[in-house]
Biotite code that builds the C-alpha atoms (Angstrom):
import biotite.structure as struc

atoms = struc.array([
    struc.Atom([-0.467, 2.853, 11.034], chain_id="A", res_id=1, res_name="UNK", atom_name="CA", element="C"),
    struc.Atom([-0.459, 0.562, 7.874], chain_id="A", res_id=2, res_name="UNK", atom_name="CA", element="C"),
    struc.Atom([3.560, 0.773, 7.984], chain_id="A", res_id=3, res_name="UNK", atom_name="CA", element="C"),
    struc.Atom([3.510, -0.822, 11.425], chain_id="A", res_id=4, res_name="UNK", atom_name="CA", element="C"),
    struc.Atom([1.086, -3.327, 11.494], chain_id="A", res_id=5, res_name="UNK", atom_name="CA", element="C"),
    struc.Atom([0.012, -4.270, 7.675], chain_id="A", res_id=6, res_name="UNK", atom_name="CA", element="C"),
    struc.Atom([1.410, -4.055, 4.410], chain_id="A", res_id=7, res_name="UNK", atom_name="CA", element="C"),
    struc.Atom([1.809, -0.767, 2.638], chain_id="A", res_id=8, res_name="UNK", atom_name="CA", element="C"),
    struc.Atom([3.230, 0.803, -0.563], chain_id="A", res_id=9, res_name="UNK", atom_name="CA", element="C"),
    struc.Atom([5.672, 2.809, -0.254], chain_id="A", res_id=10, res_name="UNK", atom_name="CA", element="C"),
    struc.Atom([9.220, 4.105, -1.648], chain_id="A", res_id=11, res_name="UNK", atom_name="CA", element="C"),
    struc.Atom([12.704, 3.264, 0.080], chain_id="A", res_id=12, res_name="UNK", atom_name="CA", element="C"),
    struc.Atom([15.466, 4.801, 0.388], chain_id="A", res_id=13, res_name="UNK", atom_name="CA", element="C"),
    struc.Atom([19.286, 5.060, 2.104], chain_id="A", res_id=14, res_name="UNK", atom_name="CA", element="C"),
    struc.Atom([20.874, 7.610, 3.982], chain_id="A", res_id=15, res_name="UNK", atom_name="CA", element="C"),
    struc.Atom([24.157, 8.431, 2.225], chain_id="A", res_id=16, res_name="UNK", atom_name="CA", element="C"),
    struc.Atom([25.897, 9.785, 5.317], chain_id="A", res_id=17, res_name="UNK", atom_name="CA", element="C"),
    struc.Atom([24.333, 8.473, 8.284], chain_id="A", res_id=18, res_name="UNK", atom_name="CA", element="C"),
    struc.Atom([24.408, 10.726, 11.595], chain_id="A", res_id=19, res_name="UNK", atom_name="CA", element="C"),
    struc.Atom([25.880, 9.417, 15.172], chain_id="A", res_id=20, res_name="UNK", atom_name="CA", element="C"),
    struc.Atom([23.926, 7.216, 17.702], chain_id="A", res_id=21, res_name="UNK", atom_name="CA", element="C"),
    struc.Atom([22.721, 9.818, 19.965], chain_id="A", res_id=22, res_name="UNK", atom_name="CA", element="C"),
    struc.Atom([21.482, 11.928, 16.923], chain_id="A", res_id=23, res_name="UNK", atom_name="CA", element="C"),
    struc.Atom([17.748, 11.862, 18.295], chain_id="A", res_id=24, res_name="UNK", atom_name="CA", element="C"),
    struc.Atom([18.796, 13.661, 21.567], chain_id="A", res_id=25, res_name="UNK", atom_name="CA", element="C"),
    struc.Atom([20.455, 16.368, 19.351], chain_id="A", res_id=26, res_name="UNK", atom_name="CA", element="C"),
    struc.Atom([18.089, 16.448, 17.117], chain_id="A", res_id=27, res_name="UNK", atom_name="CA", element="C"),
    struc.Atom([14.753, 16.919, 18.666], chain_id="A", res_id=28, res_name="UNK", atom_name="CA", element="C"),
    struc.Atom([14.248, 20.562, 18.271], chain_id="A", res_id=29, res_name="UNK", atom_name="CA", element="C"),
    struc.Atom([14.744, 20.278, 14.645], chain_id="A", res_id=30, res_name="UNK", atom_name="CA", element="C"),
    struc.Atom([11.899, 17.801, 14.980], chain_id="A", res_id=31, res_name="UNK", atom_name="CA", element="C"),
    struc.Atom([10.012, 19.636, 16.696], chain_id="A", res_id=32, res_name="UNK", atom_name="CA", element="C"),
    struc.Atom([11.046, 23.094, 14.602], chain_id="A", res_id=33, res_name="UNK", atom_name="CA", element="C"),
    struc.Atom([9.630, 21.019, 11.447], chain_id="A", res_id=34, res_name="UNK", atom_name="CA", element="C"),
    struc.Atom([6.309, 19.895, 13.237], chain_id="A", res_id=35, res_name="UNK", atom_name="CA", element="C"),
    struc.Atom([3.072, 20.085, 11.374], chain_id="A", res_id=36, res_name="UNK", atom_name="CA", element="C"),
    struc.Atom([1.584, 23.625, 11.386], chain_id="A", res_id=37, res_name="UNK", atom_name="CA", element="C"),
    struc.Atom([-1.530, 24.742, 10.417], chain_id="A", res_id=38, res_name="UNK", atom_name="CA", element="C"),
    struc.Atom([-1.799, 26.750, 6.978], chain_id="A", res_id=39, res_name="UNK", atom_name="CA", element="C"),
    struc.Atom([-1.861, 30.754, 7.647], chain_id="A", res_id=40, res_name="UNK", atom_name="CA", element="C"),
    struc.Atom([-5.030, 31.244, 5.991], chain_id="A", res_id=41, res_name="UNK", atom_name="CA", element="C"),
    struc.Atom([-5.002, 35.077, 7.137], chain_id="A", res_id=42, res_name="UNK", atom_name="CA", element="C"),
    struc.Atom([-1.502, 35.175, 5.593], chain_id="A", res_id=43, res_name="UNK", atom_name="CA", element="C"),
    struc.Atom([-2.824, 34.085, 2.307], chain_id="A", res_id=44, res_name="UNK", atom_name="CA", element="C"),
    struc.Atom([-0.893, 30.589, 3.146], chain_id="A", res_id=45, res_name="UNK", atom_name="CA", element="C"),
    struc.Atom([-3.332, 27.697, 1.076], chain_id="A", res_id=46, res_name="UNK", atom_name="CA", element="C"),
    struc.Atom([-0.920, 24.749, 1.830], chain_id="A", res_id=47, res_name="UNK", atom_name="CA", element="C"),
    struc.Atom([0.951, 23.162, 5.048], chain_id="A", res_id=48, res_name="UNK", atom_name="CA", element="C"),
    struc.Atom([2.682, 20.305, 5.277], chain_id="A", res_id=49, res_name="UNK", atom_name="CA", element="C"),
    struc.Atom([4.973, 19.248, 9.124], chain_id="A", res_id=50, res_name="UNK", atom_name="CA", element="C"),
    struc.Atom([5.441, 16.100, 11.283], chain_id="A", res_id=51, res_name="UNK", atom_name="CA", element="C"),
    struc.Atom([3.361, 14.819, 13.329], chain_id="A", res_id=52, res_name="UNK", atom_name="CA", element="C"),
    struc.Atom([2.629, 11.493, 15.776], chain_id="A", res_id=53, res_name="UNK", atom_name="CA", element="C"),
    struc.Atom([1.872, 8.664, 13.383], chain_id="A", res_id=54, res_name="UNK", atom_name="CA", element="C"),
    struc.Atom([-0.767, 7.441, 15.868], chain_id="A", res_id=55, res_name="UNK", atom_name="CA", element="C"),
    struc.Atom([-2.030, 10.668, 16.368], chain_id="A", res_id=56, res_name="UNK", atom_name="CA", element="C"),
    struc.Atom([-2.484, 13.633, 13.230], chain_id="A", res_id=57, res_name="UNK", atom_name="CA", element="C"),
    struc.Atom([-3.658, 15.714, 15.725], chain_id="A", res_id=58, res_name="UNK", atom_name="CA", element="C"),
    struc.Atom([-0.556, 15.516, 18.063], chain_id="A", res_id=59, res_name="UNK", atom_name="CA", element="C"),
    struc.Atom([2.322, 17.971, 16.741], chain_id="A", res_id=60, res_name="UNK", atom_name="CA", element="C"),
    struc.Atom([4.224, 17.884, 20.073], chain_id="A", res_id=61, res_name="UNK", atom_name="CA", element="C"),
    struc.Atom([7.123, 15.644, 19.212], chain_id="A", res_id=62, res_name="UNK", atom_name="CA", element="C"),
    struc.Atom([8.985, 13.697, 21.633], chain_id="A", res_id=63, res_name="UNK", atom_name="CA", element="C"),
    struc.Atom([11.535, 10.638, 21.175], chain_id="A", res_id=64, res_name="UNK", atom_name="CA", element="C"),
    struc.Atom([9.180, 8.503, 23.014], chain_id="A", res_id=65, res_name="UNK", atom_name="CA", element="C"),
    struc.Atom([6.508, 8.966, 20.642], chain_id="A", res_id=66, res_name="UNK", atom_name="CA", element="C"),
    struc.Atom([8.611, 8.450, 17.737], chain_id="A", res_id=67, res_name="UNK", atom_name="CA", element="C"),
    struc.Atom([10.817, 5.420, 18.714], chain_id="A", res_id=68, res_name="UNK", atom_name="CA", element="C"),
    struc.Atom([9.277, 1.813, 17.909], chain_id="A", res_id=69, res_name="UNK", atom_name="CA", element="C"),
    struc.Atom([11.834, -0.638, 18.735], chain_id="A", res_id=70, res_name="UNK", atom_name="CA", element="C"),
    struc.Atom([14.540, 0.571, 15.931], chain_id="A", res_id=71, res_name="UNK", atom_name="CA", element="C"),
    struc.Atom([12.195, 2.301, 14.153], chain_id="A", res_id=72, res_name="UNK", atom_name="CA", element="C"),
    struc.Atom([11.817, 6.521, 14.160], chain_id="A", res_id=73, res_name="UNK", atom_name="CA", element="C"),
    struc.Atom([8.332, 6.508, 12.656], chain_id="A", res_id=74, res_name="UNK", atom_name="CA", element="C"),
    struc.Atom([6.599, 9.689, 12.036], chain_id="A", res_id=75, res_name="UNK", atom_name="CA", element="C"),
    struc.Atom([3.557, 10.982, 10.094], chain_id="A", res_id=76, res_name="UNK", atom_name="CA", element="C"),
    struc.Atom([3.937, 13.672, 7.223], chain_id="A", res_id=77, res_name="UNK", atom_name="CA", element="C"),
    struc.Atom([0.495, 15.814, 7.547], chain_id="A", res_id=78, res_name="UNK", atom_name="CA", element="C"),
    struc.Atom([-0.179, 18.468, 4.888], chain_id="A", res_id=79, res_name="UNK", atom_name="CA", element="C"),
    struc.Atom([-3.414, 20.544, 5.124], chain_id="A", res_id=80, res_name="UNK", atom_name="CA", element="C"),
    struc.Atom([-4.427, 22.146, 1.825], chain_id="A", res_id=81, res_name="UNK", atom_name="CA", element="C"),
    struc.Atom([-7.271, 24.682, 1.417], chain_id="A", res_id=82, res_name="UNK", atom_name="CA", element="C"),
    struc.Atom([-9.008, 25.137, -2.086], chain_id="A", res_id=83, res_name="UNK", atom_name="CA", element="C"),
    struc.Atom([-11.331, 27.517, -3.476], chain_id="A", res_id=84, res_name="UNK", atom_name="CA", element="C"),
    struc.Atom([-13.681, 27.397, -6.010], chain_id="A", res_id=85, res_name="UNK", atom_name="CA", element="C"),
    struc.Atom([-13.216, 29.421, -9.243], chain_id="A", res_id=86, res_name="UNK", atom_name="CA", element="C"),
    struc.Atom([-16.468, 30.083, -10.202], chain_id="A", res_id=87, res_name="UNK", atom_name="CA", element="C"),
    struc.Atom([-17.368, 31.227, -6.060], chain_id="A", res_id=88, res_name="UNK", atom_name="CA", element="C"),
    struc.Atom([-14.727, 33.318, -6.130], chain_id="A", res_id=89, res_name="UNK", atom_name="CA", element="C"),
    struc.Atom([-15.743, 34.935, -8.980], chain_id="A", res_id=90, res_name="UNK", atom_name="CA", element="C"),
    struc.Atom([-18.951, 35.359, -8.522], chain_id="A", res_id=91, res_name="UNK", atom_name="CA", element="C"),
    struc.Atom([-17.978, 36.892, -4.864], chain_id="A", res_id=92, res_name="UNK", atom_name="CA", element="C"),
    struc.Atom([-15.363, 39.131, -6.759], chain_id="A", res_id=93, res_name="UNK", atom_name="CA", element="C"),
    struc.Atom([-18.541, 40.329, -8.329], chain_id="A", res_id=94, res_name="UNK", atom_name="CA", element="C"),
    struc.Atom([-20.614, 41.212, -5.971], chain_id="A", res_id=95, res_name="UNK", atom_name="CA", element="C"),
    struc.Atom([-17.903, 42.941, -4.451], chain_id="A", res_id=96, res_name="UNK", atom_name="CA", element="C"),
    struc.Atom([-17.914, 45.067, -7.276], chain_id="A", res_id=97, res_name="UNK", atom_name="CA", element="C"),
    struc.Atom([-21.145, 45.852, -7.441], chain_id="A", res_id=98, res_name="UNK", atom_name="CA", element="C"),
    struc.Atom([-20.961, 46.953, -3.945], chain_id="A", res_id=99, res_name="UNK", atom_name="CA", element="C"),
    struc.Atom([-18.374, 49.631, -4.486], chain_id="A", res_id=100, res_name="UNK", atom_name="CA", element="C"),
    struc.Atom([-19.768, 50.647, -7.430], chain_id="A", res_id=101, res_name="UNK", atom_name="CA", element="C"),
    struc.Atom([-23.036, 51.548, -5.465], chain_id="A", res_id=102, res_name="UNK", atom_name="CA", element="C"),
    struc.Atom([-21.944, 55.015, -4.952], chain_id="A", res_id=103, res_name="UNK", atom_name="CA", element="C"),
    struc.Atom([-19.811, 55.834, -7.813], chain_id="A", res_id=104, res_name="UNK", atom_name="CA", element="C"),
    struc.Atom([-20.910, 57.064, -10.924], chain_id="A", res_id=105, res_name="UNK", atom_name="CA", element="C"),
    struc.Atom([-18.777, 55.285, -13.524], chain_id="A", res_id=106, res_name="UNK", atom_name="CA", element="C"),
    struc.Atom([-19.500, 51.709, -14.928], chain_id="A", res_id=107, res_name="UNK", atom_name="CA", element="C"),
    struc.Atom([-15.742, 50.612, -13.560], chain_id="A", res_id=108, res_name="UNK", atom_name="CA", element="C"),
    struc.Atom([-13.163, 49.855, -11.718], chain_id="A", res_id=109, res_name="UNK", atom_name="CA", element="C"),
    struc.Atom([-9.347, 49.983, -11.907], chain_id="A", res_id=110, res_name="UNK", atom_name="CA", element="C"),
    struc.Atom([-6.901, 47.013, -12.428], chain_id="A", res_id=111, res_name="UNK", atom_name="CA", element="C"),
    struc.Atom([-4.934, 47.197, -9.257], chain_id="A", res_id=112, res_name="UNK", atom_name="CA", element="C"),
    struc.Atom([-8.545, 48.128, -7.020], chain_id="A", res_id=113, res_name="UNK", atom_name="CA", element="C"),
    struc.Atom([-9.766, 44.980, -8.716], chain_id="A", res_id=114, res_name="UNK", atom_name="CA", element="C"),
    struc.Atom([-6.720, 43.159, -7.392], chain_id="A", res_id=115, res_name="UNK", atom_name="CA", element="C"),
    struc.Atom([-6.999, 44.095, -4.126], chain_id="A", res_id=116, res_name="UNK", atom_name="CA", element="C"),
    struc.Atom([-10.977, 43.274, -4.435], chain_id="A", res_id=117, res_name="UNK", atom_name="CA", element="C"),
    struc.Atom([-10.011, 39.856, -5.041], chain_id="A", res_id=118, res_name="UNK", atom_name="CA", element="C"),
    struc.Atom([-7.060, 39.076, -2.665], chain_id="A", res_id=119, res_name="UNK", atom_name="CA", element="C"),
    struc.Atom([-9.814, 40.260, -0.134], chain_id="A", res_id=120, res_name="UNK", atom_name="CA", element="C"),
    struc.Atom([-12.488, 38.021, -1.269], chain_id="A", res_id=121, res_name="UNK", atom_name="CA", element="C"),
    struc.Atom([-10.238, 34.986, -1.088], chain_id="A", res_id=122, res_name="UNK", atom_name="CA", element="C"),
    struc.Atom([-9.163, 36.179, 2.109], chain_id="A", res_id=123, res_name="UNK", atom_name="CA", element="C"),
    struc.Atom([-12.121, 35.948, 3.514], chain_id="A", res_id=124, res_name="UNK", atom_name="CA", element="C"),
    struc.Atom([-13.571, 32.568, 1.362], chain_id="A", res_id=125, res_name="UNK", atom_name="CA", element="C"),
    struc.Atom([-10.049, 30.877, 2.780], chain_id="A", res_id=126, res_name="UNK", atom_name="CA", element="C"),
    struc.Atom([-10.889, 32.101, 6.447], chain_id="A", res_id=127, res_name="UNK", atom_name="CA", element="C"),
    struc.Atom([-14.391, 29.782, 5.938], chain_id="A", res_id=128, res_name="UNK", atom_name="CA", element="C"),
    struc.Atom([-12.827, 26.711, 4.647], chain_id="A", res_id=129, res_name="UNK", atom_name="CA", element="C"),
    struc.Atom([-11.668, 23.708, 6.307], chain_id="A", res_id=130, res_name="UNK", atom_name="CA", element="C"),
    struc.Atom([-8.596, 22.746, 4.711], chain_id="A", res_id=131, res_name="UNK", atom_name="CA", element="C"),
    struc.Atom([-8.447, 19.048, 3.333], chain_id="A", res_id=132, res_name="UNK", atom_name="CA", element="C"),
    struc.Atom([-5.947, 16.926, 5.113], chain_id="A", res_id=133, res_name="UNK", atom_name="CA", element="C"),
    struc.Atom([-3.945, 13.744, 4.390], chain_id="A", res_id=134, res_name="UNK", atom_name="CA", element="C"),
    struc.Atom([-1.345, 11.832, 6.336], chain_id="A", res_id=135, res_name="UNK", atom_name="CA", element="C"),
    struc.Atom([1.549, 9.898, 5.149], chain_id="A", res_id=136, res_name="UNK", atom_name="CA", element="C"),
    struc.Atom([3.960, 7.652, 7.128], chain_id="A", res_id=137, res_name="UNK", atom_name="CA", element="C"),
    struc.Atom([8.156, 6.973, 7.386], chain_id="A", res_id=138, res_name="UNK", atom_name="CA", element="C"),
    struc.Atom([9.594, 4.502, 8.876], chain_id="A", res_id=139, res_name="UNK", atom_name="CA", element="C"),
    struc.Atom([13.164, 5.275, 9.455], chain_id="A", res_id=140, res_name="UNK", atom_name="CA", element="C"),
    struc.Atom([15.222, 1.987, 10.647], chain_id="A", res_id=141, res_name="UNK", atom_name="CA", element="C"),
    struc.Atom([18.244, 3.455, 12.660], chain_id="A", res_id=142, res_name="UNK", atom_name="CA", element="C"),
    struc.Atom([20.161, 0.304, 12.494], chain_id="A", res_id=143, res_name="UNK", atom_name="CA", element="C"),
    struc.Atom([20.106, -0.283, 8.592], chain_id="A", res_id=144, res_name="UNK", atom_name="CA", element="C"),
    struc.Atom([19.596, 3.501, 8.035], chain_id="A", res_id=145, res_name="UNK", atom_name="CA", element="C"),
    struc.Atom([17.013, 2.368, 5.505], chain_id="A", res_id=146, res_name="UNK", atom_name="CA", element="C"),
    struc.Atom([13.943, 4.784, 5.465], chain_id="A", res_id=147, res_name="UNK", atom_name="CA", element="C"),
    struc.Atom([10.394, 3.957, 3.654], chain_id="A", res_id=148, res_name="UNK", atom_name="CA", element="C"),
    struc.Atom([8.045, 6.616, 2.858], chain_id="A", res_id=149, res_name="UNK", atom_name="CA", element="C"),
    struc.Atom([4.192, 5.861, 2.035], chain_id="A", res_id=150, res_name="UNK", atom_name="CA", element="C"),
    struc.Atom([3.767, 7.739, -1.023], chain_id="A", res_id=151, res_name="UNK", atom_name="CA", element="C"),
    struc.Atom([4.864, 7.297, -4.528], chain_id="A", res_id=152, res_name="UNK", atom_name="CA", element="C"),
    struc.Atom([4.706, 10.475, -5.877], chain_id="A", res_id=153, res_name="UNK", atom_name="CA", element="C"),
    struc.Atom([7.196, 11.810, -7.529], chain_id="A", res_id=154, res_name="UNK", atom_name="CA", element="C"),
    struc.Atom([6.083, 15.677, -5.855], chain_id="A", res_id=155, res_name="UNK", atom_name="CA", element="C"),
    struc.Atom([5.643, 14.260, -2.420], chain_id="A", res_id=156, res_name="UNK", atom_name="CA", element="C"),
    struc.Atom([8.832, 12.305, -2.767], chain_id="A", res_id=157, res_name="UNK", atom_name="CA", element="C"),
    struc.Atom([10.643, 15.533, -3.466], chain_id="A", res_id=158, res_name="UNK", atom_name="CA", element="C"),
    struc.Atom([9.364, 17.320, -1.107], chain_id="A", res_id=159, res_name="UNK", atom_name="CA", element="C"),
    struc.Atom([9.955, 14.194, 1.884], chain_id="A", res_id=160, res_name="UNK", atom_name="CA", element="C"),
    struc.Atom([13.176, 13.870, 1.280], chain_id="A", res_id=161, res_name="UNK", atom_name="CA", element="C"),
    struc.Atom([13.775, 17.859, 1.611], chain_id="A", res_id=162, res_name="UNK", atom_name="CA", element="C"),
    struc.Atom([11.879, 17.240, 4.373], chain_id="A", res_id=163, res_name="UNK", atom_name="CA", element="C"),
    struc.Atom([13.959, 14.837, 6.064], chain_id="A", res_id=164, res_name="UNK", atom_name="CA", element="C"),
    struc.Atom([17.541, 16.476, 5.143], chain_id="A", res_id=165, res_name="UNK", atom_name="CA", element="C"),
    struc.Atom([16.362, 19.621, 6.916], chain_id="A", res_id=166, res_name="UNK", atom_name="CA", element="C"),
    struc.Atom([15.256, 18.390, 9.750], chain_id="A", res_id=167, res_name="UNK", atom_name="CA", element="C"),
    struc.Atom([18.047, 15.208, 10.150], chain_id="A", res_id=168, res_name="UNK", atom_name="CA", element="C"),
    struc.Atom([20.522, 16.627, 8.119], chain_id="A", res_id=169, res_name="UNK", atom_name="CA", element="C"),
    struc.Atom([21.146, 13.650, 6.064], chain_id="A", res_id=170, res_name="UNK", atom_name="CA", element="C"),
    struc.Atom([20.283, 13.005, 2.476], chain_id="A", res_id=171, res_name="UNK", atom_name="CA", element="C"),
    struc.Atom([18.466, 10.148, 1.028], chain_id="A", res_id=172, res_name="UNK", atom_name="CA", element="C"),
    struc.Atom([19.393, 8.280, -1.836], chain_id="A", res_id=173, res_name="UNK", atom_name="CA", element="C"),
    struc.Atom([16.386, 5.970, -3.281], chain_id="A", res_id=174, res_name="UNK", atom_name="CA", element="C"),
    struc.Atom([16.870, 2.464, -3.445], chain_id="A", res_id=175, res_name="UNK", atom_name="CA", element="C"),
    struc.Atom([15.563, 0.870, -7.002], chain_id="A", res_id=176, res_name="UNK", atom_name="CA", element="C"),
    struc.Atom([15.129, -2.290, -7.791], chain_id="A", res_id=177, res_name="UNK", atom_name="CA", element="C"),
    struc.Atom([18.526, -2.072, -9.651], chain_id="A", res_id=178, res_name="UNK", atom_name="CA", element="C"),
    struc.Atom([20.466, -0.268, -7.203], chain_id="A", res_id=179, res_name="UNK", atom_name="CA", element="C"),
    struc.Atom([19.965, -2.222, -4.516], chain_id="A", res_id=180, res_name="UNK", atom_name="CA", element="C"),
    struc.Atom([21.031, -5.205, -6.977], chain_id="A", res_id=181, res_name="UNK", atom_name="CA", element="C"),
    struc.Atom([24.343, -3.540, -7.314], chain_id="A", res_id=182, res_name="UNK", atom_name="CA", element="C"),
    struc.Atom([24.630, -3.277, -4.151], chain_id="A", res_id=183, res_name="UNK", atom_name="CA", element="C"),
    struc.Atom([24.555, -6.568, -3.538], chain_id="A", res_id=184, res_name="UNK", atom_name="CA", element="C"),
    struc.Atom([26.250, -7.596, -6.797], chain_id="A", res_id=185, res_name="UNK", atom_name="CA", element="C"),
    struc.Atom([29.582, -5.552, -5.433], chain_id="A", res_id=186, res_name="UNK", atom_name="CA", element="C"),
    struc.Atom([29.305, -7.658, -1.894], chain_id="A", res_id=187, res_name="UNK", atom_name="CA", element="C"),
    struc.Atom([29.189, -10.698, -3.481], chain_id="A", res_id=188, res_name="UNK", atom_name="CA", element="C"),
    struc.Atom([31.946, -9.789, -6.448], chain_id="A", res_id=189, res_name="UNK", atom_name="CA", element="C"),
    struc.Atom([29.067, -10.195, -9.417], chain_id="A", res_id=190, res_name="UNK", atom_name="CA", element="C"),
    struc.Atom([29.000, -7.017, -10.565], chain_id="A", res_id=191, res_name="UNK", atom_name="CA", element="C"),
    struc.Atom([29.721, -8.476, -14.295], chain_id="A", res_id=192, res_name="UNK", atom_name="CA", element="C"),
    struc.Atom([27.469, -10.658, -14.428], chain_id="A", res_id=193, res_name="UNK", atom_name="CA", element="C"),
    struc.Atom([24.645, -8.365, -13.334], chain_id="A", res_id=194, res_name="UNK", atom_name="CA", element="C"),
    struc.Atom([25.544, -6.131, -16.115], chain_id="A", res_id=195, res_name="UNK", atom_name="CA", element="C"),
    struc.Atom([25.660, -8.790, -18.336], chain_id="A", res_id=196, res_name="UNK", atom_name="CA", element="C"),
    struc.Atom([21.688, -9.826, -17.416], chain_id="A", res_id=197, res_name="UNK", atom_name="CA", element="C"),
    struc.Atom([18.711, -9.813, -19.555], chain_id="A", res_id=198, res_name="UNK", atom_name="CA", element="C"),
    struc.Atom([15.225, -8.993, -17.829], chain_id="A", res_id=199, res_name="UNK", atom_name="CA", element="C"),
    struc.Atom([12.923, -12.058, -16.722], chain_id="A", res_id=200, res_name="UNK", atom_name="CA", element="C"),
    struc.Atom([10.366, -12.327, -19.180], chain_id="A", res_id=201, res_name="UNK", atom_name="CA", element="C"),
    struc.Atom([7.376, -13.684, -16.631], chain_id="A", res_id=202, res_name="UNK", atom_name="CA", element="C"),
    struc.Atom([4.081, -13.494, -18.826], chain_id="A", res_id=203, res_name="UNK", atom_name="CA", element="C"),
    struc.Atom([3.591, -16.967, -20.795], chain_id="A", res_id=204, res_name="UNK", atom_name="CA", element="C"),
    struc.Atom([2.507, -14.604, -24.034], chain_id="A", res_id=205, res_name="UNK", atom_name="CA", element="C"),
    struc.Atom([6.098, -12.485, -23.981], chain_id="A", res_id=206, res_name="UNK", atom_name="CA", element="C"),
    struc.Atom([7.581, -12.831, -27.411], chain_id="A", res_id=207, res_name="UNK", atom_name="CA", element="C"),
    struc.Atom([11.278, -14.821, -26.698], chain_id="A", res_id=208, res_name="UNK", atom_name="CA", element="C"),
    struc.Atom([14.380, -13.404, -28.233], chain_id="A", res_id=209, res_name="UNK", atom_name="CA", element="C"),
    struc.Atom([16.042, -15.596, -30.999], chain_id="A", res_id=210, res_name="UNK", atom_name="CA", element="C"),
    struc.Atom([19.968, -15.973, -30.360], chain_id="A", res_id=211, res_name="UNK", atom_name="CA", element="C"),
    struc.Atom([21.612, -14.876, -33.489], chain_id="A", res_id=212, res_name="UNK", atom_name="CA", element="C"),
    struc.Atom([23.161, -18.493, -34.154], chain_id="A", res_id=213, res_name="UNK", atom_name="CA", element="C"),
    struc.Atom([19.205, -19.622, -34.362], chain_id="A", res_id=214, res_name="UNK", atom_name="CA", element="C"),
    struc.Atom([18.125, -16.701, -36.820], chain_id="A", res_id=215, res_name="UNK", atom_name="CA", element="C"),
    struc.Atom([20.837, -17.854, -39.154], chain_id="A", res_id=216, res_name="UNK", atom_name="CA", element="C"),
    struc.Atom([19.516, -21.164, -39.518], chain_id="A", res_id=217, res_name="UNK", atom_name="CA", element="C"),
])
């Protein structure tokens, strides 16, 4: 669990309206409501995605005691994703064909028998896979209501923080580098002056501004 004991990278974010102390007690059904599932293969389903124990991707079966690390609510995001090949479904679609066409005399079949032909053949190609699984952390701090999530994404981001309002029913609000300067900037009264600031310019080879009182000269 990298966001536990080692560094990680990861997004941050705030929780605009956090909910009352004893939210976790309320709470853990819609936990366990939003657990990890697998994907419905059967159903046609090619993608899952659910909480699970961060310690354990296998574990689904929620409980406070799992979750709770000191002031931390840590949990791991698992989403199971099952592709198919083009060109093997295709050439399955095929011999499906062929097979039907065993008896028939025309050369052919329809548009919509093809269609079914081929939702069956992935059917039954999905029912063979074994989907491809990854795991991603969040660390929720219930003191600061601060909450970091292990991917960068801009997809998975979207789809964590719908995530998290559905099952804690509290929004997120990500924390950039500049607003969590303004943040800070209004508790100390330097708002102004933050506005008012230039970036650093770090690399020794960054071409310097000239004031306009220089360029005159």
């Amino acid at each position: 669990m990298p966001l536990t004991v080692g560094a990680v990278t990861c997004r941050s974010y705030m929780i605009t309206d956090p909910p009352s102390r004893d939210f976790l007690a309320e709470g853990i059904r819609d936990v366990q409501r939003h657990a990890f599932r697998p994907p419905q293969v059967e159903r046609g389903q090619t993608r899952s995605l659910g909480w699970v124990n961060a310690r354990n991707l296998l574990d689904a079966r929620l409980t406070a005691e799992k979750m709770m690390f000191e002031d931390f609510l840590v949990l791991g995001l698992r989403i199971d994703r099952v592709a198919l090949n083009g060109r093997v479904v295709k050439a399955h679609l095929n011999e499906a064909v062929r097979e039907v066409l065993k008896d028939r005399r025309k050369q052919g079949i329809g548009r919509e028998e093809r269609a079914a032909l081929l939702d069956k053949v992935k059917l039954e190609l999905l029912a063979k896979q074994t989907p491809g699984t990854t795991v991603y952390e969040m660390a929720w701090n219930t003191k600061t209501h601060r909450v970091y999530f292990s991917a960068t994404s801009d997809s998975l981001n979207s789809e964590f923080c719908d995530l998290f309002s559905d099952t804690f029913h509290a929004a997120l609000r990500p924390l950039f580098p500049f607003l969590r300067a303004e943040t800070k900037a209004k508790k100390e009264h330097t708002t102004e002056a933050l506005l008012e600031s230039l970036p650093a310019r770090f690399s020794p080879h960054a071409v310097k501004e000239t004031p306009a009182a220089e360029a005159g000269d």
